[in-house]
DOFIDREN-13581 format. One line per field, with one value per atom (N, C-alpha, C, O): residue number from 1; atom name; x, y, z. Coordinates in Angstrom, 2 decimals, always signed. Example, Ala and Ser with C-alpha at 12.3 -4.5 7.8 and 13.67 -1.06 7.14 Angstrom:
residues 2
nuvex	(1,1,1,1,2,2,2,2)
zase	(N,CA,C,O,N,CA,C,O)
xx	(+13.19,+12.30,+13.20,+14.24,+12.85,+13.67,+12.90,+13.41)
yy	(-5.69,-4.50,-3.30,-3.32,-2.25,-1.06,+0.03,+1.14)
zz	(+7.80,+7.80,+7.80,+8.46,+7.08,+7.14,+7.87,+8.04)
***
This chain:
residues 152
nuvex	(1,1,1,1,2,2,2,2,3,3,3,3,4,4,4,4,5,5,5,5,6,6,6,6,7,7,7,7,8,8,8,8,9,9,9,9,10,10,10,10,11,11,11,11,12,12,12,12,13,13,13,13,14,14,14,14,15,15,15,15,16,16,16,16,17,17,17,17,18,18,18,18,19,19,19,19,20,20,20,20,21,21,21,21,22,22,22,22,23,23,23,23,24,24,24,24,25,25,25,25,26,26,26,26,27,27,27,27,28,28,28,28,29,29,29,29,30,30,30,30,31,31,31,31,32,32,32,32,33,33,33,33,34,34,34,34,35,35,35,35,36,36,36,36,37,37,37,37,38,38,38,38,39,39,39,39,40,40,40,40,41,41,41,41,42,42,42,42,43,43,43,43,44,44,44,44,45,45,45,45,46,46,46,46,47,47,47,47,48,48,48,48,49,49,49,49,50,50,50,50,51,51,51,51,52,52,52,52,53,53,53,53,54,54,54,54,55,55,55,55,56,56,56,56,57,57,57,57,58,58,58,58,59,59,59,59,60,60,60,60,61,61,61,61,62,62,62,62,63,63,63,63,64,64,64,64,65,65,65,65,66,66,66,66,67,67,67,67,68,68,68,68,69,69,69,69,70,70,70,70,71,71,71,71,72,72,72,72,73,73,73,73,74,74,74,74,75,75,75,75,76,76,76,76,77,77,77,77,78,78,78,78,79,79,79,79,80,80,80,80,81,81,81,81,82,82,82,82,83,83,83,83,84,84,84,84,85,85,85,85,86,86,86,86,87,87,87,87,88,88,88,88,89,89,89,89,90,90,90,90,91,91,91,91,92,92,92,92,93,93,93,93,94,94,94,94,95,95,95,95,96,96,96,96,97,97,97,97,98,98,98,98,99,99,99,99,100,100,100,100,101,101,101,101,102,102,102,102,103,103,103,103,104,104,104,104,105,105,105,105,106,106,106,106,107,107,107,107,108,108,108,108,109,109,109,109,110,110,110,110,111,111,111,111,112,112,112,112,113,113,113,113,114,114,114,114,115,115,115,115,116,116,116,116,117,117,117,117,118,118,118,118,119,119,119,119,120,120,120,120,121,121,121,121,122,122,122,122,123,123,123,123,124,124,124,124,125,125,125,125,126,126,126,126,127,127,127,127,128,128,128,128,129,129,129,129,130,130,130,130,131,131,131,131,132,132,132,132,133,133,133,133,134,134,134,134,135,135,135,135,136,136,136,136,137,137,137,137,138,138,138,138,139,139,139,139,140,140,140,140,141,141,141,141,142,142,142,142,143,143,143,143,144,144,144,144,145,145,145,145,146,146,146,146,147,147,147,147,148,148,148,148,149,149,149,149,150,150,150,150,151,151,151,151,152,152,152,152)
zase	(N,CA,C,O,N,CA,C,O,N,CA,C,O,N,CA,C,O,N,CA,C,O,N,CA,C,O,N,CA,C,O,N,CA,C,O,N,CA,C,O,N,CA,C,O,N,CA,C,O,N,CA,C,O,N,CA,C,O,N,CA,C,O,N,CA,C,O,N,CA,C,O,N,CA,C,O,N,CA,C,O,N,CA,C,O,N,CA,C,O,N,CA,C,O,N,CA,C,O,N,CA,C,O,N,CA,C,O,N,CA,C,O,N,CA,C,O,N,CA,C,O,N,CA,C,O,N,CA,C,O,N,CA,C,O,N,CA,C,O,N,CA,C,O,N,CA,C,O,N,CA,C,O,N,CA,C,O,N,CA,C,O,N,CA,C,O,N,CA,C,O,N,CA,C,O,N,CA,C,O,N,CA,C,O,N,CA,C,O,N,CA,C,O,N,CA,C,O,N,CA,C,O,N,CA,C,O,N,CA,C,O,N,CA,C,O,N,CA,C,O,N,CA,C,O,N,CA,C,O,N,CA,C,O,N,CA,C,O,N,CA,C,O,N,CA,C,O,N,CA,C,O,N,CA,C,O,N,CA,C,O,N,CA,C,O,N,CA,C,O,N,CA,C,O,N,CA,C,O,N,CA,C,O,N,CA,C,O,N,CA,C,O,N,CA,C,O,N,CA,C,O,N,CA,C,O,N,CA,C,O,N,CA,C,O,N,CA,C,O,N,CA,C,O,N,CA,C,O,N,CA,C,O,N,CA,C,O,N,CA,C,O,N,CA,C,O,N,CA,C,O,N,CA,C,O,N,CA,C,O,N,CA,C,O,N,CA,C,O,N,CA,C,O,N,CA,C,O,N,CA,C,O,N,CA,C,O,N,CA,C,O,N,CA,C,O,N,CA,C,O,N,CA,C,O,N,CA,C,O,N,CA,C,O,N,CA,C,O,N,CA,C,O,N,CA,C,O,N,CA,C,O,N,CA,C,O,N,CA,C,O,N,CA,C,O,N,CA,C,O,N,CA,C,O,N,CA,C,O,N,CA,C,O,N,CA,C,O,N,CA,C,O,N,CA,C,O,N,CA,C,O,N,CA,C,O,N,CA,C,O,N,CA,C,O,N,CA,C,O,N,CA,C,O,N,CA,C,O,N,CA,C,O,N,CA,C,O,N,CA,C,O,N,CA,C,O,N,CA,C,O,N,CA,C,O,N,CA,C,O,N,CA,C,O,N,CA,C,O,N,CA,C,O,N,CA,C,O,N,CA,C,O,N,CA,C,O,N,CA,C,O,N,CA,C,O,N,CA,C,O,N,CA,C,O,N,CA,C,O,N,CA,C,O,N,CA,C,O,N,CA,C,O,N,CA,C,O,N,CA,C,O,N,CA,C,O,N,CA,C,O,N,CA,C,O,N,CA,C,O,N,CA,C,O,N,CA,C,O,N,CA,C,O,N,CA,C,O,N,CA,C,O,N,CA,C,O,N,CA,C,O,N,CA,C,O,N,CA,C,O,N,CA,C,O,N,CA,C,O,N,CA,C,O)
xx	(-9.93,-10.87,-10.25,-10.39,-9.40,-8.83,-7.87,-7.70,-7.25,-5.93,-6.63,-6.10,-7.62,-8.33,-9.16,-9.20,-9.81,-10.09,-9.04,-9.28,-7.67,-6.84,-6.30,-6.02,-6.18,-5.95,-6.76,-6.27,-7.93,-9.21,-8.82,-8.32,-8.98,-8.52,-7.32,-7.35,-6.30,-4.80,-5.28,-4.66,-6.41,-6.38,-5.51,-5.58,-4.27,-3.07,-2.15,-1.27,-2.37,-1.18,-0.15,-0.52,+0.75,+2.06,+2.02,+2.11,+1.82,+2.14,+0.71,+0.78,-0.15,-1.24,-1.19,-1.64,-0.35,-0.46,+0.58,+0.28,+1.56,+2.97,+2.65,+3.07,+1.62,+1.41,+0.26,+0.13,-0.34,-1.59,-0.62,-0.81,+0.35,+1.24,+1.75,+1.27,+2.57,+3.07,+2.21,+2.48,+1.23,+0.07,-0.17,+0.26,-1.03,-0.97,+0.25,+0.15,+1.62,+2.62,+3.18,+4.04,+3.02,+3.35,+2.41,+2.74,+0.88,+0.01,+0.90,+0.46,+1.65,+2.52,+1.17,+0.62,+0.59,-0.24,-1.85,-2.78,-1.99,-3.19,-3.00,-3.47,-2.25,-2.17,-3.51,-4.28,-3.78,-5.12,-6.29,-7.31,-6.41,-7.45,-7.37,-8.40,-5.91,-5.66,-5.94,-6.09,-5.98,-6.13,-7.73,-8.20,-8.36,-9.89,-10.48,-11.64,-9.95,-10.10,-9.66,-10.11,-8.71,-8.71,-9.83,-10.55,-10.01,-11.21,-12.44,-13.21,-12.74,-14.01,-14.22,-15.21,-12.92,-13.10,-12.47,-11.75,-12.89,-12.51,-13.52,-14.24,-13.73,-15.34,-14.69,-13.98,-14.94,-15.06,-15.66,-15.46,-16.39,-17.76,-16.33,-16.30,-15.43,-14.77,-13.76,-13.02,-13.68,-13.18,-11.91,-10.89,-12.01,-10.49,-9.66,-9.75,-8.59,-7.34,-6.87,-6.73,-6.66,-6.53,-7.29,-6.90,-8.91,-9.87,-9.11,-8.90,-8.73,-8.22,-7.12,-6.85,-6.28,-5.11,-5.42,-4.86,-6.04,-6.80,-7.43,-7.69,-7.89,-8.60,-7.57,-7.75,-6.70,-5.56,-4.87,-4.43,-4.58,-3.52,-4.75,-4.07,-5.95,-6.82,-6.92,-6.90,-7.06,-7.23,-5.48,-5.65,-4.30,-3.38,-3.23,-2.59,-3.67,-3.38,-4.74,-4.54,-5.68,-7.05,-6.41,-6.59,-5.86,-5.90,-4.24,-3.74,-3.44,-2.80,-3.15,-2.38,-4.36,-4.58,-6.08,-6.98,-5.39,-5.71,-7.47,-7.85,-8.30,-9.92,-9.77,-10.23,-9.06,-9.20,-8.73,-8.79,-8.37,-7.85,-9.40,-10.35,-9.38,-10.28,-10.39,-9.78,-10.98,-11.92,-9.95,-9.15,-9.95,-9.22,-7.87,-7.28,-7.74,-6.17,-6.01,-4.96,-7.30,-7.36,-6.78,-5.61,-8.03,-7.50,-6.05,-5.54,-5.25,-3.92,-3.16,-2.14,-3.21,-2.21,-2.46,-1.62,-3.95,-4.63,-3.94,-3.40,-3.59,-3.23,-1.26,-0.48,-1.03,+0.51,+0.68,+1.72,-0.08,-0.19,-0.12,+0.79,-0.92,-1.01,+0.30,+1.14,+0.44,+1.70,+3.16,+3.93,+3.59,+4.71,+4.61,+5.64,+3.41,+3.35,+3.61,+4.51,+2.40,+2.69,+4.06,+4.53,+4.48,+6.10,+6.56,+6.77,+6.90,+7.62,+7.18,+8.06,+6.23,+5.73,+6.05,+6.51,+5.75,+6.15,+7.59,+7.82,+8.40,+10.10,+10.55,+9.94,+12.36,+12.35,+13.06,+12.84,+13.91,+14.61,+14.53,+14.20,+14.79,+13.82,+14.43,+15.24,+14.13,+15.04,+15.04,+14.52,+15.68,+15.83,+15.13,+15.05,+14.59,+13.53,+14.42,+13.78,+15.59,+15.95,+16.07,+15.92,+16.34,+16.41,+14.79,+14.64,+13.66,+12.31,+12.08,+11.45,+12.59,+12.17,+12.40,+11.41,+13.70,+14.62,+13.73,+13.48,+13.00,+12.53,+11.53,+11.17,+10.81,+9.43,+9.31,+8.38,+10.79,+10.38,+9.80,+9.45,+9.82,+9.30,+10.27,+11.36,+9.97,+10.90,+11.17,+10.29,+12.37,+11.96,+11.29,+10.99,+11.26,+10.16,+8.98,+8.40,+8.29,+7.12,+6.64,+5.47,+7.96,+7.87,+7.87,+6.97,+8.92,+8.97,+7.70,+7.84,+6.80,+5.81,+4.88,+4.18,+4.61,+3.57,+4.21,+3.39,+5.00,+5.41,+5.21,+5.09,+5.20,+4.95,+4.47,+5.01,+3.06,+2.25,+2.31,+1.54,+3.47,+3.00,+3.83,+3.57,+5.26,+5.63,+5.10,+5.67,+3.86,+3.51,+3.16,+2.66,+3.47,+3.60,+5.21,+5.83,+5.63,+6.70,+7.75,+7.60,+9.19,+10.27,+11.02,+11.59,+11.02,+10.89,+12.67,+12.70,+13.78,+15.00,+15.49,+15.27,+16.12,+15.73,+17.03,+17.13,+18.06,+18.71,+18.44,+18.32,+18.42,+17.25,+18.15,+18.04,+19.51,+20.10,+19.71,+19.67,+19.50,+19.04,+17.75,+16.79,+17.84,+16.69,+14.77,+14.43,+14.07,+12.56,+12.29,+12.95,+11.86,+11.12,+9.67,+9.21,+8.84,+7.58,+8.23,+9.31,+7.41,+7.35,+7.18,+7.80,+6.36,+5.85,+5.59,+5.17,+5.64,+5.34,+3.63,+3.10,+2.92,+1.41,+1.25,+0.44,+1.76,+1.53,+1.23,+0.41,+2.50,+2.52,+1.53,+1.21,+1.08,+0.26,-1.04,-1.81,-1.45,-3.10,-2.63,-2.96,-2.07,-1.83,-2.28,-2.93,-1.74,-1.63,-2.68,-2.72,-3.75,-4.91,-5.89,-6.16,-6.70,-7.88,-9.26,-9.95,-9.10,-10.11,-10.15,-11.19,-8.72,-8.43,-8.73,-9.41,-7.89,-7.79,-8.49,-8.07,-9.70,-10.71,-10.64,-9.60,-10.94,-11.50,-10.36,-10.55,-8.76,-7.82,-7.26,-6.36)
yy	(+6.46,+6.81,+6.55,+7.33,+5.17,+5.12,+6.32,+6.79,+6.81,+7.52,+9.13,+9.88,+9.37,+10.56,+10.63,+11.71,+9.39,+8.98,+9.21,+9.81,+8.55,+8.33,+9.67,+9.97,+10.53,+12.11,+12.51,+13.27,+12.14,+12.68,+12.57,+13.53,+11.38,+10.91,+11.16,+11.49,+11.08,+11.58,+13.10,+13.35,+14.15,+15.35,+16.11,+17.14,+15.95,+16.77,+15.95,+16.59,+14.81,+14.61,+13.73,+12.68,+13.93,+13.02,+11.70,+10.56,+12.17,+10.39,+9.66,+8.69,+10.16,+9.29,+8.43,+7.28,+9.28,+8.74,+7.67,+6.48,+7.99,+7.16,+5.79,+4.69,+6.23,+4.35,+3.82,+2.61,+4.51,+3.84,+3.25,+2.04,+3.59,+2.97,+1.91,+0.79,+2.10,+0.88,-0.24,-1.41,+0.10,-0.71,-1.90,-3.04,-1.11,-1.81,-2.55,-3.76,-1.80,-2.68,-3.66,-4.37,-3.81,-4.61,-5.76,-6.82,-5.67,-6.85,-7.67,-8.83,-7.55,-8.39,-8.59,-7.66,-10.16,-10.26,-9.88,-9.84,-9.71,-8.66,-7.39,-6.60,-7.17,-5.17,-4.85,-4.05,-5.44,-5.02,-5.19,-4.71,-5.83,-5.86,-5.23,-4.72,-4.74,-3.77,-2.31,-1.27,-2.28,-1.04,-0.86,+0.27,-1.75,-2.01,-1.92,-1.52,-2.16,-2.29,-0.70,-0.16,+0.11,+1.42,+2.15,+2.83,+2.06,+2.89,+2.78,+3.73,+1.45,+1.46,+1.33,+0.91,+1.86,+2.20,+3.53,+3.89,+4.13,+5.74,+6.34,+5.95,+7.25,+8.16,+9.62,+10.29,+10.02,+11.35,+12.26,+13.48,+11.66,+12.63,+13.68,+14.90,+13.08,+13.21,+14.59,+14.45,+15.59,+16.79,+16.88,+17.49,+16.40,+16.44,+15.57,+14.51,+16.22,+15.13,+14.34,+13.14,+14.59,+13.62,+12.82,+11.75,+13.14,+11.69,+10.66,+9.52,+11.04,+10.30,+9.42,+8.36,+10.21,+9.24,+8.43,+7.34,+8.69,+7.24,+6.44,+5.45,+6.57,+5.37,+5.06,+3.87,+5.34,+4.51,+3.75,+2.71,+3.93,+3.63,+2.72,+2.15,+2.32,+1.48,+0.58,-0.57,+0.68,+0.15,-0.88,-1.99,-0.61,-1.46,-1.88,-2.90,-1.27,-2.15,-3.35,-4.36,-3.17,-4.32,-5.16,-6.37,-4.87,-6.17,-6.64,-7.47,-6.38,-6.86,-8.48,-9.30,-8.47,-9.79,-10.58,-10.31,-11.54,-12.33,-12.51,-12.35,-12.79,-12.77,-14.45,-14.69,-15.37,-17.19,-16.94,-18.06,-16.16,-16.42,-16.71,-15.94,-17.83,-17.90,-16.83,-15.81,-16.91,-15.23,-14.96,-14.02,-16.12,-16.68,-15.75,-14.80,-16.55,-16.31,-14.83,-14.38,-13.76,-12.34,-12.00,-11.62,-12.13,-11.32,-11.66,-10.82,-12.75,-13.00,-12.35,-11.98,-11.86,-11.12,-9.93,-9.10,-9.48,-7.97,-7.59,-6.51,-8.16,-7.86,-7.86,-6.91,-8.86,-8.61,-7.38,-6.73,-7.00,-5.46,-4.71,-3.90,-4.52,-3.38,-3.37,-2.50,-4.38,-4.31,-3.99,-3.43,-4.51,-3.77,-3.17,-2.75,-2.44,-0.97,-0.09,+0.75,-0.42,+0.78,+0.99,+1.98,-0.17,+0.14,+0.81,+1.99,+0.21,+1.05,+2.39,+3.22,+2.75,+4.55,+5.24,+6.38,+4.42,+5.19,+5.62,+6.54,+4.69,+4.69,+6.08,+6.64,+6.69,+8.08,+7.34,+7.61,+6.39,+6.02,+4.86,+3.75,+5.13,+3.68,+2.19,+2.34,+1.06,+0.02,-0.71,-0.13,-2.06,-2.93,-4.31,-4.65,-5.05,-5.75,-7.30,-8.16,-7.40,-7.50,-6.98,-7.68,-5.81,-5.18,-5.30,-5.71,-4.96,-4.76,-6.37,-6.68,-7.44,-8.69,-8.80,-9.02,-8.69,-8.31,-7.79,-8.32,-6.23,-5.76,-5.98,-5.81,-6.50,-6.82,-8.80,-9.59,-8.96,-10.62,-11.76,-12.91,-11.17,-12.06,-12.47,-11.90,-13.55,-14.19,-13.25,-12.46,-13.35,-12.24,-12.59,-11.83,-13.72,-14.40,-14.01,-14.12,-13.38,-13.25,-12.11,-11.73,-11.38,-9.82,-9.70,-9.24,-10.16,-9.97,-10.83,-10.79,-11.41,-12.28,-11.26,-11.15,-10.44,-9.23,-8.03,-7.11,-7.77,-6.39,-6.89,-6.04,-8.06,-9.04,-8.33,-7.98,-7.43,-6.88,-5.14,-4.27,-5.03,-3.51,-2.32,-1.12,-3.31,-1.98,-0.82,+0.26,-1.12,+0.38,+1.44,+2.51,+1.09,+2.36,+1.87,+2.61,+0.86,+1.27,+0.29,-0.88,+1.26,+0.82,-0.27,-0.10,-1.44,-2.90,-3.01,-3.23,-2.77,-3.36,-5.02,-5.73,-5.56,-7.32,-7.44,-8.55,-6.42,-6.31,-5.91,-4.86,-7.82,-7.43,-7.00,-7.29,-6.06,-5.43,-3.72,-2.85,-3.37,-2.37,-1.92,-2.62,-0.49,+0.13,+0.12,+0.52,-0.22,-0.42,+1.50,+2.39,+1.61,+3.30,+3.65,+3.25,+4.24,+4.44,+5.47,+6.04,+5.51,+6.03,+7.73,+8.59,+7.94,+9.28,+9.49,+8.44,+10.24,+10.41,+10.53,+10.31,+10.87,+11.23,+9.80,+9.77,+8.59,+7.18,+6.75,+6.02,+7.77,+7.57,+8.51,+8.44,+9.47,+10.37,+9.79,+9.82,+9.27,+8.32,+7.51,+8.23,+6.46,+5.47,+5.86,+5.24,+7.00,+7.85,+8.36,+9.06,+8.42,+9.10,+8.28,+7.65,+8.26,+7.50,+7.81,+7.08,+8.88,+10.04,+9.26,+8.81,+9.18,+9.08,+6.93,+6.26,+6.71,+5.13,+4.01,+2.86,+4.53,+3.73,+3.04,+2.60,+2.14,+0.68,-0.22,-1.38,+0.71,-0.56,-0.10,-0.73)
zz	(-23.05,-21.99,-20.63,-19.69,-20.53,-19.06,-18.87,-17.75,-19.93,-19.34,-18.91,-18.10,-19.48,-19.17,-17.65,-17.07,-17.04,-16.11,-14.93,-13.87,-15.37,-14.40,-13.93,-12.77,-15.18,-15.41,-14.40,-13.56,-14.28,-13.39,-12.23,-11.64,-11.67,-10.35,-9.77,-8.58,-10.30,-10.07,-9.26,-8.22,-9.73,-9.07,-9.22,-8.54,-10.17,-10.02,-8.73,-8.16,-8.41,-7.48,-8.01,-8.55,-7.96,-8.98,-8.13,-8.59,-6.27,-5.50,-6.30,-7.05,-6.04,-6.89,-7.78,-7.78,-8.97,-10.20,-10.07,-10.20,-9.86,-9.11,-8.59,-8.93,-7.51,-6.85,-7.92,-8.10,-8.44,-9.50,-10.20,-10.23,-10.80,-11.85,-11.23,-11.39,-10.60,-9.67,-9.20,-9.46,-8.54,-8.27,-9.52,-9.62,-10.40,-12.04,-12.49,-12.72,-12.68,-12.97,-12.02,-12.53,-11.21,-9.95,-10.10,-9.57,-10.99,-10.92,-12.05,-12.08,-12.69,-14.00,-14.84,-15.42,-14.82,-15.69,-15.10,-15.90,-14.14,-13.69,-13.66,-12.84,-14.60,-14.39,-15.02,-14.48,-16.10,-16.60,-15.84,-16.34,-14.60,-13.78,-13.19,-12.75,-12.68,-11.38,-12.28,-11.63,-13.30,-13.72,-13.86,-14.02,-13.80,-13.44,-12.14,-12.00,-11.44,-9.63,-9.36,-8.35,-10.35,-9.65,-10.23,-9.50,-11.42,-12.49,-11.88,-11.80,-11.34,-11.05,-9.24,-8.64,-8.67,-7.37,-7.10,-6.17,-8.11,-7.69,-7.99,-8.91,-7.37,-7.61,-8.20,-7.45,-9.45,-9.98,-9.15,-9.16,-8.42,-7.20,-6.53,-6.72,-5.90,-4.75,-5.04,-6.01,-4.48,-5.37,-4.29,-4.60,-3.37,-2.54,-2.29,-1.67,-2.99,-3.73,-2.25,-2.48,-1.18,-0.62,-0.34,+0.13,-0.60,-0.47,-1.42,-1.01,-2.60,-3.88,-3.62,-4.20,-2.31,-2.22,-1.10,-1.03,-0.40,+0.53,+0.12,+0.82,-1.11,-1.93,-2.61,-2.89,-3.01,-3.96,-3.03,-3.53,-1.70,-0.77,+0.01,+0.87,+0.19,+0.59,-0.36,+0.09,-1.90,-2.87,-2.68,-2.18,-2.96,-2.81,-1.02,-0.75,-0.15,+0.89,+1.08,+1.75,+0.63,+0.76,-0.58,-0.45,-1.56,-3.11,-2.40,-3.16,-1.38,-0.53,+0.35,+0.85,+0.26,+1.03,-0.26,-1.05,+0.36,-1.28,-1.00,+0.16,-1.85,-1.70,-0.87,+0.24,-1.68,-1.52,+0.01,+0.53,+0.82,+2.14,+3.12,+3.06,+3.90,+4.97,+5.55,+5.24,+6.22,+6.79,+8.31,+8.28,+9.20,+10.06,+9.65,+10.17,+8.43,+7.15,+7.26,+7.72,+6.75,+6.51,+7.41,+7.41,+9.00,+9.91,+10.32,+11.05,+9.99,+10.74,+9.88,+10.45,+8.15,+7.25,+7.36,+7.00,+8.00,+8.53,+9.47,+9.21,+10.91,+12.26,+11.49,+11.60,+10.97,+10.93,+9.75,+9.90,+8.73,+8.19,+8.97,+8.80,+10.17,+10.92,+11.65,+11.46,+12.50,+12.96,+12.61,+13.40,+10.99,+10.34,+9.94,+9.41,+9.68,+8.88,+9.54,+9.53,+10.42,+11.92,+12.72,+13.28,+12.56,+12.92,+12.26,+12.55,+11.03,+10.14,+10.15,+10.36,+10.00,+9.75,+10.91,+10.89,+12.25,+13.17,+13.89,+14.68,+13.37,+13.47,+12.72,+11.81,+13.63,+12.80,+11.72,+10.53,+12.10,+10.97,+10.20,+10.62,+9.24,+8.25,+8.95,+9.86,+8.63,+9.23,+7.73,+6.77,+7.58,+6.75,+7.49,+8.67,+5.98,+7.01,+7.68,+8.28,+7.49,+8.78,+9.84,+10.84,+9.93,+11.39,+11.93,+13.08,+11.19,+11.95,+12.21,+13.22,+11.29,+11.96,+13.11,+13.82,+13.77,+14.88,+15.79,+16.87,+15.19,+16.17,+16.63,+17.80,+15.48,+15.84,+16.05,+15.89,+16.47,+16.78,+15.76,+16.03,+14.70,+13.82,+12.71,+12.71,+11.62,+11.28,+9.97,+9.61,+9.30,+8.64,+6.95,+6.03,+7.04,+6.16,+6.04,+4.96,+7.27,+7.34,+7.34,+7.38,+7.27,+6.85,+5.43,+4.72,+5.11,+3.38,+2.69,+1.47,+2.98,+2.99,+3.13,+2.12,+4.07,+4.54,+3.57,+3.58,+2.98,+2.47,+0.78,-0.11,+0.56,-1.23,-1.62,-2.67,-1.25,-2.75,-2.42,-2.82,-1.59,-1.26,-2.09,-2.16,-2.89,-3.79,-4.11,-4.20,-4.29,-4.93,-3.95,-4.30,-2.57,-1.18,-0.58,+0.19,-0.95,-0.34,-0.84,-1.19,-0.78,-1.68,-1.01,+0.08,-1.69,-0.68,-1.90,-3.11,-1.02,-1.64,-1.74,-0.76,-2.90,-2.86,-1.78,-1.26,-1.36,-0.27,+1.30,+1.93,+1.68,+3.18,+3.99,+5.18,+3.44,+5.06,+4.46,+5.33,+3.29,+2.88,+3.32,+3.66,+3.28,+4.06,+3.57,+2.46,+4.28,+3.78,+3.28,+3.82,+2.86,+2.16,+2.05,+0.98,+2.74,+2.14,+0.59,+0.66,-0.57,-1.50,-1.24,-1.87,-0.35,-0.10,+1.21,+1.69,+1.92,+3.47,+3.66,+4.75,+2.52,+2.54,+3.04,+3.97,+2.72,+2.81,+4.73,+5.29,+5.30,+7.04,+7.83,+9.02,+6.77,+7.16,+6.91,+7.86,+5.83,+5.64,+6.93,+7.87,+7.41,+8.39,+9.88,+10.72,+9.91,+11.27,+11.30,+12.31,+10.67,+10.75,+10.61,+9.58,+12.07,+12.44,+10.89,+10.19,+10.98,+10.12,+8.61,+8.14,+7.88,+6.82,+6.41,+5.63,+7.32,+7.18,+7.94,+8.02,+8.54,+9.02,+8.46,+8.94,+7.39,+6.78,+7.47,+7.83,+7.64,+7.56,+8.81,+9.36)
***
């Protein structure tokens, strides 16, 4: 029943199915929850496949910041999300997250610290002079759009 579901939701989009997988395998021993957190936060209702991928790409950037965090905690791992993401998406050329620590002044601890649960949007190399990757460009395009990524 899940894989027919996921069939559903996917819409025909391969990035979909791609970060759903990743997402799930990336939880190690919560994949089976994360595969619960997508099933039961996707709506069958929704007939346009990019509604589908703003809920998958909201779904791993919100299970990104942990529930046990003080309200304080959120907004400070919220504001530094926005800030290296938005960098990153908006740069022409990718950087390595040393170079964006660099650029963005921060340590680069606290980048690789902010990028921990995001594999499944973007290709995080364990070589920090190697280049950061969104997975799909639809990923800089949900970001860039007021319309699409309101919640975050």
């Amino acid at each position: 029943m899940a894989i027919g579901q996921l069939v559903l939701y996917a819409c025909g989009l391969f990035i979909w199915a791609a970060t759903a997988c990743r997402f799930i395998r990336e939880g190690k021993q919560f994949a089976h929850k994360r595969l619960d957190i997508i099933l039961e936060g996707s709506s069958s209702a929704i007939t346009e496949p990019e509604k589908h991928l703003n809920e998958i790409y909201l779904t791993v950037l919100n299970n990104s910041i942990s529930p046990t965090y003080s309200d304080k905690e959120k907004e400070e791992v919220y504001d530094k999300l926005k800030y290296t993401l938005g960098s990153l998406v908006v740069l022409l050329s990718p950087l390595s997250t040393s170079s964006l620590s660099k650029l963005l002044h921060l340590p680069r601890k606290d980048v690789d610290a902010t990028f921990n649960d995001l594999y499944a949007i973007l290709d995080i190399p364990d070589d920090p002079t190697r280049q950061l990757r969104l997975h799909h460009p639809s990923f800089r395009d949900f970001l860039l759009n007021k319309d699409r990524c309101r919640e975050f």
